[in-house]
C-alpha positions as CSV (number, residue, x, y, z in Angstrom):
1,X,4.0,-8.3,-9.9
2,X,0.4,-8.6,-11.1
3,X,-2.6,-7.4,-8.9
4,X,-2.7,-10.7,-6.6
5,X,0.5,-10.3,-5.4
6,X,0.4,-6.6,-5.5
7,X,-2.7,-6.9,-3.2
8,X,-0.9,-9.4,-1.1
9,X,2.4,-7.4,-0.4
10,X,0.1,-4.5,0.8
11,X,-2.0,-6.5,2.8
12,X,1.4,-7.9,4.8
13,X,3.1,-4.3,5.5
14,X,-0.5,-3.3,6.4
15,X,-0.8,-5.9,9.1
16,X,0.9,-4.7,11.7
17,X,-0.3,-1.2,11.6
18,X,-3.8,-2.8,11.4
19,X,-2.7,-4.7,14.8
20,X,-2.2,-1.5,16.2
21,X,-5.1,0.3,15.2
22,X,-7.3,-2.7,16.4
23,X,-5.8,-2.5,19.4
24,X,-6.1,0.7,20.4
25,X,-9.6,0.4,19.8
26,X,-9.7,1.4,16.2
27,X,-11.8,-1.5,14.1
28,X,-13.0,0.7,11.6
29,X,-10.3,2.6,10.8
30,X,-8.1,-0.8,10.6
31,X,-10.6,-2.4,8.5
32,X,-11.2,0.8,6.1
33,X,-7.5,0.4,5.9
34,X,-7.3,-3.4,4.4
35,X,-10.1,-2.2,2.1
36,X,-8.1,0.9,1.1
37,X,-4.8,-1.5,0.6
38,X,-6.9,-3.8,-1.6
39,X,-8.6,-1.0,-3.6
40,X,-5.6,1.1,-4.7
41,X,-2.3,-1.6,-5.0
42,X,-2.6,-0.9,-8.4
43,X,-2.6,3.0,-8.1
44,X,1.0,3.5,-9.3
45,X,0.6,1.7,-12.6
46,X,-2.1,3.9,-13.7
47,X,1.3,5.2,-15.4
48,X,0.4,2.6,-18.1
49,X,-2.4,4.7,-19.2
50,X,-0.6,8.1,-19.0
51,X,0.3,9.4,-22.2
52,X,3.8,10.2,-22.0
53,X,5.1,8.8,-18.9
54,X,7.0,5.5,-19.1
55,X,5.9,2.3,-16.9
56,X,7.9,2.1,-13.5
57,X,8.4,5.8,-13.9
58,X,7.8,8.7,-11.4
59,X,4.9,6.9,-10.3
60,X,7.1,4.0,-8.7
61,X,9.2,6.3,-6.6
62,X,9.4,7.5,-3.3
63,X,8.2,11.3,-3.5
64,X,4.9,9.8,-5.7
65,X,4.5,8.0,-1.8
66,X,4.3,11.7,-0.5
67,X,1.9,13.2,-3.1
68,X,-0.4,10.2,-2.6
69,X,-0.4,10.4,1.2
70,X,-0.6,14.0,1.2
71,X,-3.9,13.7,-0.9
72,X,-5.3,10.9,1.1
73,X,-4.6,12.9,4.4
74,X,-6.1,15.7,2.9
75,X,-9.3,13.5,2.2
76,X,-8.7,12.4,5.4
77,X,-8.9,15.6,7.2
78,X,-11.9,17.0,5.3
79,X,-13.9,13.8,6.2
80,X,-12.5,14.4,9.7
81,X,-14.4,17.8,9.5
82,X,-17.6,16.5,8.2
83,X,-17.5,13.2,10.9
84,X,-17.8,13.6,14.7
85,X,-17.1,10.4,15.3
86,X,-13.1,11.2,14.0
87,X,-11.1,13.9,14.7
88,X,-9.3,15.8,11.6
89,X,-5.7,15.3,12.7
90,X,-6.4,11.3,13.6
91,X,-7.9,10.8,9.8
92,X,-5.7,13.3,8.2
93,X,-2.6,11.1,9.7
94,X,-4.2,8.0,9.0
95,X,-4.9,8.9,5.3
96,X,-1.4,10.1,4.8
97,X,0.3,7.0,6.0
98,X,-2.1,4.5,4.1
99,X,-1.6,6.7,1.1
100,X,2.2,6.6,1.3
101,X,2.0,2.6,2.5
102,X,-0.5,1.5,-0.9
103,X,2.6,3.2,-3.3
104,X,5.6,1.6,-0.5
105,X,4.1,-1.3,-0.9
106,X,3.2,-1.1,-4.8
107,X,7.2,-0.4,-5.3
108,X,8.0,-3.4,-3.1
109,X,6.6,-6.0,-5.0
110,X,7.8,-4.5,-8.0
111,X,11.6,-4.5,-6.1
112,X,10.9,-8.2,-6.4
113,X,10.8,-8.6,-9.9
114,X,14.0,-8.5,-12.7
115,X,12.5,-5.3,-13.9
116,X,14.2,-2.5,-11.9
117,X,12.7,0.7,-9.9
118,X,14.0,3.9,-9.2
119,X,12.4,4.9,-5.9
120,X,14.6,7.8,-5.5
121,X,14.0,9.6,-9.2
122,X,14.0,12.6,-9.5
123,X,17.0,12.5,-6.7
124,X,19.0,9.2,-8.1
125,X,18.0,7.3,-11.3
126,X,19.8,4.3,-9.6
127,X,17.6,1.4,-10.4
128,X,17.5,-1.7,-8.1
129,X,15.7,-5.0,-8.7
130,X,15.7,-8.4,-6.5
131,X,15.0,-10.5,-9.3
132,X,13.5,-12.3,-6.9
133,X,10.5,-13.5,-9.6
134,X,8.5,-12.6,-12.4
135,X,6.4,-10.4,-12.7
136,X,4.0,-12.7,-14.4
137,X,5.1,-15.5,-11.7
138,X,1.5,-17.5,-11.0
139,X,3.8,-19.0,-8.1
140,X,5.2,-15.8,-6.7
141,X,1.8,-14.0,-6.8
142,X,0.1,-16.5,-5.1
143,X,2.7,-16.7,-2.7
144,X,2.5,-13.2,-2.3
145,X,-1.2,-12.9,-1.8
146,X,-1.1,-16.2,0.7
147,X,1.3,-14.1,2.4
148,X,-0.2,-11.3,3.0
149,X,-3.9,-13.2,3.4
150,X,-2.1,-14.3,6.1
151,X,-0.9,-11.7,8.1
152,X,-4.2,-10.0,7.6
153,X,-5.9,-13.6,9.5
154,X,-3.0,-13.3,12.2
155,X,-4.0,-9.7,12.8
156,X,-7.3,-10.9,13.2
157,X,-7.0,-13.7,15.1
158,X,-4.1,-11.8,17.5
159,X,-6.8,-9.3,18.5
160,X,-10.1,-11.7,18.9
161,X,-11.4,-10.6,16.0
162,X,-11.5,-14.3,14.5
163,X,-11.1,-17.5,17.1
């Protein structure tokens, strides 16, 4: 997919983690998070620009999920130590799992296209694909991004935010 439905896909497996951080009285973490989603759903094609590491590589797998989320829970934590208003552990968890979600939901949309992933290098280089659309679909990326424009205006409107 390109960046619009990219963006999209992230904002719709964000949304319901966003519900619950909303609800439980969390409004700026939830909305650091959309930003967050938005800002880095291209993260794992910055393999484009590497030299000597092939598109849809080890940065569209599962374990680049884990070193992403580790690094944004680690940001996380030391922003946790230089904030009172957060506590370490709540930012450092936070960080992690929107870290790991932004490369989740990169691989997604990519799952979507005829172009296959191998989420499970170095472990398996089984390759699956949907072929559900092109990646340079104008249809399926705007679909996508609708989608997930959505989901992001249900959260909203589910927890008062919009009426």
């Amino acid at each position: 997919m390109y960046r619009q439905g990219h963006i999209g896909v992230g904002l719709l497996l964000y949304a319901p983690a966003a519900y619950a951080m909303v609800s439980a009285g969390r409004l700026v973490l939830a909305i650091v998070g959309f930003g967050v989603m938005i800002w880095l759903a291209m993260l794992p094609d910055v393999d484009m620009r590497l030299p000597f590491v092939s598109h849809r590589g080890p940065t569209h797998t599962l374990g680049f999920a884990v070193i992403v989320g580790l690094a944004c829970g680690a940001i996380g934590w030391v922003l946790g130590t230089e904030l009172t208003r957060f506590e370490p552990q709540l930012l450092g968890s936070f960080g992690f799992g929107l870290g790991a979600l932004v490369v989740v939901a990169h691989l997604v949309a990519d799952w979507l296209t005829p172009m296959r992933i191998a989420p499970f290098w170095p472990l398996s280089s089984h390759r699956f694909s949907l072929g559900f659309a092109r990646a340079s679909s104008t249809l399926a990326n705007g679909f996508l991004f609708v989608l997930g424009a959505g989901a992001t205006a249900v959260v909203l409107w589910f927890t008062g935010l919009i009426g």
